[in-house]
N, C-alpha and C positions, 0 to 999 in steps of 0.2 A: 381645495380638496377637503373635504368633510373628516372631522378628529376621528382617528381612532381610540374608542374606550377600552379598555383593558381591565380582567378578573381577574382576582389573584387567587392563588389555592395555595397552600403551604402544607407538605409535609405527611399529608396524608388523602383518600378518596373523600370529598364530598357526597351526600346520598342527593341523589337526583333521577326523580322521575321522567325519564321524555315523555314531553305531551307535543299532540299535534302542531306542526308550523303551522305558521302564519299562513305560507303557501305551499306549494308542492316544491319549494325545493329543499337545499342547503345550505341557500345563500345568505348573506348577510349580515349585520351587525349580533342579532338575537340568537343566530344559527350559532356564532362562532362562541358567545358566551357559552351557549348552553353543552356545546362539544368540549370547553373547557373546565368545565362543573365537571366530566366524567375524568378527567387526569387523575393521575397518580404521580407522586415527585419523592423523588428519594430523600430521607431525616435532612434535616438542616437546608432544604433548598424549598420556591417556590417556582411556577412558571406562569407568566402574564403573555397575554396576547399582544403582540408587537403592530403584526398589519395585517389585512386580510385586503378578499379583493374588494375593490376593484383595483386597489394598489397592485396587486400580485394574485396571478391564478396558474394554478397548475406550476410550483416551484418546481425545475427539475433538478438546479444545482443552487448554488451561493457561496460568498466569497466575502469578506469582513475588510477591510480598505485600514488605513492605519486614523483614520478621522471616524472610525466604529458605522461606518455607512456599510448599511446589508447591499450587497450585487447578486441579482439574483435575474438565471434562466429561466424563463418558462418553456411551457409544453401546452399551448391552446392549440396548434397545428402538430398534434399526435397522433402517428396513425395513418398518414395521408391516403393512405389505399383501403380505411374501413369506409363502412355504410355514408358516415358523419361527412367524410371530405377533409377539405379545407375548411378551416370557423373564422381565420381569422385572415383574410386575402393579404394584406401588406405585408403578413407576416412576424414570426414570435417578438418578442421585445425583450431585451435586457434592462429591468426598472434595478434604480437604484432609490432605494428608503432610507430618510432619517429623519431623526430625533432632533428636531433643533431648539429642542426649548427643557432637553434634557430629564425629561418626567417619564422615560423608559418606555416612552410608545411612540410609533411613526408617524409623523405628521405631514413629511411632506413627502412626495413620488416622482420622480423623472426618468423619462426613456430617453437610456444610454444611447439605443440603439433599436431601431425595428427593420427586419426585411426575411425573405424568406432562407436565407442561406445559414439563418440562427434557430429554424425552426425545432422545439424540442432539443434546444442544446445541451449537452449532460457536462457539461464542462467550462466553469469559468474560473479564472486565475487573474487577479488585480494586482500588479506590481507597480507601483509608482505611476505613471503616465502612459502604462501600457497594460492593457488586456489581453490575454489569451484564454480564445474562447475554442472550446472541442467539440463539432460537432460534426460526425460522419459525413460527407466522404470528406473532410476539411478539418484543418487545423489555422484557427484566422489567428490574425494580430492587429487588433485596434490600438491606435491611439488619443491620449486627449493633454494635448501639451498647454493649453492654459485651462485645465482643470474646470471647466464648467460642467461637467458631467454630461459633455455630449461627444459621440465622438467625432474625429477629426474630420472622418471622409469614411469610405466604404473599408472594407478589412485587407488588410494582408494576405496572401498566402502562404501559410508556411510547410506545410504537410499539405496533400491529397493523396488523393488514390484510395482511399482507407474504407474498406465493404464496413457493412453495416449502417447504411443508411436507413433511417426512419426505423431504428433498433436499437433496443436497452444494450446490446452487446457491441457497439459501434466502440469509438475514441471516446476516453474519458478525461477527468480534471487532469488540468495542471502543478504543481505546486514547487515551491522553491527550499532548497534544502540547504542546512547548514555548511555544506565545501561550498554553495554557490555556482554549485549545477539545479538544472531543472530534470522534477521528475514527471512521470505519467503511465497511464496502462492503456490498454483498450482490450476488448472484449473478447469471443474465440467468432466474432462476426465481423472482425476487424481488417482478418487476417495479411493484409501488406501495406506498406507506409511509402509514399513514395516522396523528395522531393516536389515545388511546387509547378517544375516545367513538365514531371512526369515522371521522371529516371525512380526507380527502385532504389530507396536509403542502401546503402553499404554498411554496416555497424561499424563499431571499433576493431573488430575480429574479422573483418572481411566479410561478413556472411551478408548476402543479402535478405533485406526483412519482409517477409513472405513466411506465411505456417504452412508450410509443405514438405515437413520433415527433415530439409537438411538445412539446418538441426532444428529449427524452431518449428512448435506444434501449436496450436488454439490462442489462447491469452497470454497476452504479455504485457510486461514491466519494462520501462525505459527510466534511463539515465542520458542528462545530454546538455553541452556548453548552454548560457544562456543565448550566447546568436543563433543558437541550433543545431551546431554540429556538432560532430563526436557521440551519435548516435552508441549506447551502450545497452544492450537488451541485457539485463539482471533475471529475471526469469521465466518460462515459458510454461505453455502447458498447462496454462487453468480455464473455468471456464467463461466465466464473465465477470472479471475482477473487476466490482465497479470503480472502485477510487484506492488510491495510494497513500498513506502519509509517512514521514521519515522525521524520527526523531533528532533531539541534540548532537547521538551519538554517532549517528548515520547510520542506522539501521529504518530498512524498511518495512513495511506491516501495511497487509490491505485482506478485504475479505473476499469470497470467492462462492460463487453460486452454483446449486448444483443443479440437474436436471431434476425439475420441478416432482415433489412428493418422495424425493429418495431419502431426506434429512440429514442430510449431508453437508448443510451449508458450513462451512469453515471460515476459522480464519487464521491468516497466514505469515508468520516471519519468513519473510523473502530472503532465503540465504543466497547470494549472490550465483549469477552461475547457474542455478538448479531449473532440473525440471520436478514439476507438481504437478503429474500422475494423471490429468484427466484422461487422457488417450492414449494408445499404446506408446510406449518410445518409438518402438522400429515399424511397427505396421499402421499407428493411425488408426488403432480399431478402439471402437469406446469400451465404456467398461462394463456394458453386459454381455460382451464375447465372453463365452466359458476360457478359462486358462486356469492352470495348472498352479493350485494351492491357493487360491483366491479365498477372505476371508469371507467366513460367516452371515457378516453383519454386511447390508447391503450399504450403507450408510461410509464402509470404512471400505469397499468392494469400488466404490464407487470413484476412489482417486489412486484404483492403482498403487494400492500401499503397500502389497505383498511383492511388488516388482524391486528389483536391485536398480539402485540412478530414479529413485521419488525424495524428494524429499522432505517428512512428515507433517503436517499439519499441526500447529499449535494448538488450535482447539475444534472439535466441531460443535454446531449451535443447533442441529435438527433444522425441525422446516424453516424455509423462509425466502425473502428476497431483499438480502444484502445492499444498503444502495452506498452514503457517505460516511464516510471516516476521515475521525485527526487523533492526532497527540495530544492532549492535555497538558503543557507544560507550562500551567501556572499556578496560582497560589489562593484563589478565591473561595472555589469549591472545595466540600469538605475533602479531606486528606486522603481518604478511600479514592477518589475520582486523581489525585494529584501523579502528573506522571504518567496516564494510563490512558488505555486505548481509546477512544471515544466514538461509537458506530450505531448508524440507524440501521432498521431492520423493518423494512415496511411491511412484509406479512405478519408477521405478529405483532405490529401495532409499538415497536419498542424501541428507544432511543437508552444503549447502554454502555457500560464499562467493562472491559477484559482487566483485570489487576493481574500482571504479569509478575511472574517469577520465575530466574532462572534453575533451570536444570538440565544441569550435563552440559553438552554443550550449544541444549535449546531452550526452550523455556514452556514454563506449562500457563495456565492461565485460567482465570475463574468469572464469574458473569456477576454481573451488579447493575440492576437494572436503577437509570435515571429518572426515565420517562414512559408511563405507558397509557391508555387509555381504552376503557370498554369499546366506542365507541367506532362502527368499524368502517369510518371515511377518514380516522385517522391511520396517513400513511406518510411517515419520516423519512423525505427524501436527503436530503443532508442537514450535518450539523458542522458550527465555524464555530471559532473562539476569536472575542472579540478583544479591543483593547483591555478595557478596563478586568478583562479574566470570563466575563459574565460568558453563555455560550446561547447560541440561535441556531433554532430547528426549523428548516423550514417542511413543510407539512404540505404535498400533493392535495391530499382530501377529496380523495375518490372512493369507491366500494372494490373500486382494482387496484391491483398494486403494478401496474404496466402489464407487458407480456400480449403485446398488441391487443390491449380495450381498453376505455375510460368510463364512466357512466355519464359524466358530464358533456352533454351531447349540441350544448348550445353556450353559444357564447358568453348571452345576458345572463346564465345564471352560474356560470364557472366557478369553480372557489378554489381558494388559497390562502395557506395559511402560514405566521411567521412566528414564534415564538422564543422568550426569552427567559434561560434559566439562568439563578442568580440564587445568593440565600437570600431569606427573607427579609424586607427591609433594606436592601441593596440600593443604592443611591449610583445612578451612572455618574459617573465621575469624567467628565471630558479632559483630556489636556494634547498642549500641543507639543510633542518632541521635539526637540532640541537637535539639529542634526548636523550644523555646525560643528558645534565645540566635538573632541573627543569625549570628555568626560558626557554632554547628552548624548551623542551615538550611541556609549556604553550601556547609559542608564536603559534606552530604546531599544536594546539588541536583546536585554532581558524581557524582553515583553513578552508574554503571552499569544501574543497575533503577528501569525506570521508578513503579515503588509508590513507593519511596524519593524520587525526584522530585518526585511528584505532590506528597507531605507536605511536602516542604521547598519548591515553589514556595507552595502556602498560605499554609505558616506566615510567608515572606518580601514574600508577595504582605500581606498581615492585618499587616504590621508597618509596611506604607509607608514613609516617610521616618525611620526607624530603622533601617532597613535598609541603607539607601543606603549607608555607608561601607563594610560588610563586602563590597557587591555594585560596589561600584567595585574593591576588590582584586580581585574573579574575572576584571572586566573589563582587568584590568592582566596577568591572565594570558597565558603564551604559547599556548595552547591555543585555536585559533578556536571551538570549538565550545563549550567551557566559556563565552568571552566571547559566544557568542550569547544561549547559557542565562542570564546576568546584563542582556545588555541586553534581554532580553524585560520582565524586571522592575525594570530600571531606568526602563523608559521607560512602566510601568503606576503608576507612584508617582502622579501625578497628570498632569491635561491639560499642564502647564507640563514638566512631567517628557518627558514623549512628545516634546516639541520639540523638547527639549533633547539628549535621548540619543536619537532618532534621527536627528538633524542629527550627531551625532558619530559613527555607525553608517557614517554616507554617505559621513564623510570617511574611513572606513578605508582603510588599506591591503589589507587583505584582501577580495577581489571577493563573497566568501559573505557577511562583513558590512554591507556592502554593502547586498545583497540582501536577507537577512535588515530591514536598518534600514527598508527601502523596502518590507516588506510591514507591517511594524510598522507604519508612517505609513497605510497603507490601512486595516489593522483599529484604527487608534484616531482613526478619521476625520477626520485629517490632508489637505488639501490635495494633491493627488498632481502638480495639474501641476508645479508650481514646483519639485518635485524631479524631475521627469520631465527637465526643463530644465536642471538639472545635471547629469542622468546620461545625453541625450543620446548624447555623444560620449566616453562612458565608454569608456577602454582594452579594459575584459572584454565579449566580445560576451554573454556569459552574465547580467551585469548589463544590457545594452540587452536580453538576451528579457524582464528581469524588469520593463524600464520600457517594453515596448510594452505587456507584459499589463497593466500597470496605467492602462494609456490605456482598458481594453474600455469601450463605454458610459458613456464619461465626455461630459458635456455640454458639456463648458468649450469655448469658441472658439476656445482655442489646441489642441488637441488634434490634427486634421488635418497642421497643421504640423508637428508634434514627431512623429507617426506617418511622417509622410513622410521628417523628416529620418533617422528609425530606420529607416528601407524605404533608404532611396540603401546605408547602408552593408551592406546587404543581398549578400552576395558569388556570389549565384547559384546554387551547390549546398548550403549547409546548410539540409536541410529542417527540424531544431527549429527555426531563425530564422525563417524562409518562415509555418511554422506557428505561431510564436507571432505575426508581422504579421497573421495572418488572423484569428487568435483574438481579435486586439485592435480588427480593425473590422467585427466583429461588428453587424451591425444599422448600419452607418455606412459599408459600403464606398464609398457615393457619393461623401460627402465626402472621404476620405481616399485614394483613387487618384486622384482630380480635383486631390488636393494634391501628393500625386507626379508628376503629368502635369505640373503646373506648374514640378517643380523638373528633370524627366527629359522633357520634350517626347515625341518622338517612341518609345514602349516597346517598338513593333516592332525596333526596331533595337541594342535594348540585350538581350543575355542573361538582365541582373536584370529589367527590362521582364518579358520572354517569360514568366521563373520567375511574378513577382507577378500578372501575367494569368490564366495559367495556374488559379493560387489565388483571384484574385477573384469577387465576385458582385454587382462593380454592374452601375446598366443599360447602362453603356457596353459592358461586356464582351463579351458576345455579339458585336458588331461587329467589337471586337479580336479577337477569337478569329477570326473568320473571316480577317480577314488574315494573320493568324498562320498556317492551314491552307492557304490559296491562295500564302504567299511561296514560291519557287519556290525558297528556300535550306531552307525545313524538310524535316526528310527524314522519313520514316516513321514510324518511332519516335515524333518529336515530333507529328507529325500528327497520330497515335494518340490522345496524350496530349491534346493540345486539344480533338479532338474528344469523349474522354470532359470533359474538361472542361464541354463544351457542356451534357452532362447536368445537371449541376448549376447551371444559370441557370435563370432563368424571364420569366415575361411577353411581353408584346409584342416585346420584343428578341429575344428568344431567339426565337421565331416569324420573324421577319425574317431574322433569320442563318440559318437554317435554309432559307428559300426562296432566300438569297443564294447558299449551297451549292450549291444547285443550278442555277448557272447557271456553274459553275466547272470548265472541262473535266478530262476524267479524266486523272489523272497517268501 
């Protein structure tokens, strides 16, 4: 295969004129310099051209292997029901690119895999000697057990059933998370999942996974065993959450797209549990139905945020189309980028950074762009972090950004593009992990890349209580996030283990640890009141969200009480606290505002009162609400907001406040 050259740009715009191609396309060696001449790279970084086609066209997803090998989906067969057809009859290819001679460009290409059942796949996930690849109505499982980079035989089935075929809104990536579950989304064109014989998934909660309102609506989030069971839907109700990532601490974060021109695109801290406002809760009607106190701004109108049971949005970004997102948890890039979101944005052309910060018990977040370009065939389908820290964008390069059209109508001149940011001067640095010993696992579980992780959680995970000393040193580390990564597997060594290191989790100082310990104790079915009771009256209101949710549908008799005591310190405007209270008495608001009533008497008269009203769904509520609407101190606004509130009650109560209404003269 013929060398890839590569241009470098550092730090700032080059001035470049476009003049005429060669030919009428975009193709090529000349094409792709000259689309690189128009970047943009944020202070202290540069970005070179990795590979282009004929190596790779039409990238739709990618995935970074623990040996810094790009895996990447195409989309040459996008679209199958436009004018174009089929382009490429055998069907899409999964090429795997590397660097063998370590000079930071692609030299050499090999097909993983070609046939049509990969066609425009938006979802590839490399873990060790297996693949999972997501692509509507399918969720496959490759393997390749002596590593030549091909696969074994034809796929697995692990998931079907799944609409949104030949649709950006179908099933998306997979990725691997620090407890050593697997996570994923799919789109609101996704809507049901079913085992591979056919049967409809069952979740953890008994629900069957289908969006048809009991309870799950449009997009969702999944959690789930690495053999695939234990189906866990984390959130519902958005609308085409392209891809997911889940950091150290096990929190998860993806973006979400709106209906096109609203500007509205977001992005989203997945509080566990919740729903995210694209569609009614109870009726399924979108969000240009008129209703009752809706805001202003269509943009914020648009996810259902003036409804009780949404819950808020971290940030919105205006127009666009949202595709790949990760975590950034390494140490190469400058320190603004360290820690922090990392997401492409193909209509605006932008490959960027969310710098998070807590607040209340959510967090706000600010935009820092990485990567951009005039140039408007560049579009950033995703972006991976590789071993060495460095990150790779892979680059569609069309004049569309999906949304059923391409412009690239022919095979022979299809383009693709692969890109690698680094600071300037960056030397790829290959080495092989160590996955034997504990002390290399250790060193390998800090990596940057999550392939690399996966291996060394295994390998550390398969060594048990031989482990433990090297993974007590991580935990000794200053670094919270590397100390999360070791107490996941400190406290998996055995049941006795779990006790121990997460009882020491709880007593950190650090409020992420914390947290982190206290979901550990949930997923290794640990006793959750007893630590609920210590963490109470925890300083971080961000640890009380993470010990109300773990009240949801808990039986225990102390439950009400410890919810209640978590509700008093409730300070009346932070809605992620409001929201995780509600999430947490789910199916039990009876008892649990009965248990605040008792600690807060009269809730009419308290502001937090009004807020947790507001949000509730027992049978008392309708009642309250009506007084709430008739005090002669609510003013409009809030009247508003109650009286949508009333919408979301039911029964005989709610029939009754309703006739009560009406006997309440007009203001």
């Amino acid at each position: 295969m013929k060398k890839f050259t590569s241009l470098v740009l550092s730090g700032a715009v080059l001035s470049f004129v476009l003049t005429a191609r060669a030919d009428a396309t975009r193709s090529g060696r000349d094409n792709a310099l000259g689309q690189l001449k128009q970047m943009k790279v944020a202070d202290g970084l540069e970005v070179k051209l990795f590979a282009l086609e004929p190596a790779v066209v039409n990238p739709a997803n990618l995935d970074i292997d623990a040996a810094g090998r790009i895996w990447v989906t195409e989309g040459a067969n996008y679209r199958l029901f436009q004018k174009w057809g089929k382009l490429r009859p055998d069907g899409d290819r999964i090429q795997v690119l590397e660097d063998t001679n370590g000079d930071g460009e692609a030299d050499k290409a090999t097909t993983f895999y070609q046939g049509n059942e990969i066609n425009t796949a938006l979802g590839i996930c490399v873990l060790g000697d297996k693949v999972i690849v997501s692509c509507s109505p399918n969720v496959l499982l490759f393997e390749d057990k002596n590593g030549d980079l091909k696969a074994d035989g034809p796929p697995k089935i692990i998931f079907t059933g799944i609409k949104g075929v030949d649709h950006d809104h179908g099933v998306h990536a997979f990725i691997f998370g620090p407890d050593g579950k697997l996570y994923f989304n799919m789109g609101n064109d996704g809507r049901e999942l079913h085992t591979a014989d056919g049967r409809l998934v069952v979740d953890a909660e008994g629900n069957e996974v289908i969006t048809r309102g009991k309870p799950y609506r449009q997009g969702l989030a999944f959690r789930l065993n690495e053999d695939f069971t234990g189906v866990e839907v984390l959130g519902h109700n958005f609308r085409n959450n392209y891809e997911l990532t889940v950091d150290s601490f096990g929190t998860v974060w993806q973006s979400d797209n709106d209906d096109d021109g609203n500007q509205g695109v977001r992005i989203n801290y997945v509080m566990e549990h919740g729903n995210f406002g694209y569609s009614d809760e109870l009726t399924g009607a979108g969000w240009g139905q008129k209703r009752t106190g809706w805001e202003g701004e269509v943009p914020k109108r648009h996810w259902h945020l003036n409804d009780p049971g949404v819950v808020p949005n971290l940030l919105q970004t205006g127009a666009g189309s949202p595709t790949g997102i990760t975590i950034y948890e390494g140490k190469l890039l400058p320190e603004v980028f360290q820690n922090q979101l990392i997401h492409c944005d193909a209509g605006p052309r932008v490959v960027r950074a969310y710098p998070v910060t807590k607040s209340g018990a959510g967090y706000d977040a600010t935009i820092k762009d990485i990567l951009t370009s005039e140039d408007s065939w560049f579009r950033p389908s995703d972006v991976g972090v590789a071993p060495d820290g460095s990150i790779f964008v892979a680059d569609w390069n069309d004049s569309g950004v999906g949304g059923h059209y391409m412009a690239d109508h022919k095979l022979e001149t299809m383009t693709g593009r692969i890109y690698r940011v680094a600071p300037p001067g960056h030397k790829v640095r290959g080495s092989t992990p160590d996955f034997k010993s504990a002390k290399g696992a250790v060193a390998a579980l800090q990596s940057p890349n999550q392939a690399t992780r996966y291996l060394a959680w295994h390998a550390l995970h398969g060594m048990g209580s031989k482990a433990e000393g090297e993974l007590k040193k991580l935990w000794a580390n200053n670094d919270p996030r590397m100390r999360a990564r070791a107490l996941q597997l400190l406290a998996r060594i055995d049941t006795k283990k779990a006790v121990e290191w997460s009882s020491k989790g709880l007593k950190d100082s650090e409020s992420d640890l914390r947290i982190t310990a206290l979901r550990i104790a949930g997923e290794r079915g640990l006793d959750v009141i007893p630590i609920v009771k210590t963490l109470v009256n925890d300083p971080s209101v961000q640890v009380r969200r993470e010990a109300a949710l773990a009240l949801r549908h808990s039986k225990a008799a102390e439950a009400p009480a410890l919810w209640a005591k978590l509700a008093q310190q409730y300070d009346g405007k932070d809605r992620w606290y409001l929201e995780a209270l509600g999430i947490a008495a789910d199916k039990q608001w009876d008892a649990y505002l009965t248990a605040w009533q008792q600690l807060a008497h009269d809730v009419s008269k308290s502001p937090i009162g009004r807020e947790l009203v507001w949000r509730s769904r027992a049978k008392a509520t309708p009642d309250l609400l009506v007084q709430l609407i008739s005090d002669s101190g609510t003013n409009e606004t809030e009247r508003n907001r109650y009286l949508r509130s009333l919408d979301f009650q039911s029964g005989p109560e709610k029939d009754a406040a309703l006739l009560q209404l009406l006997t309440i003269p007009a203001k």
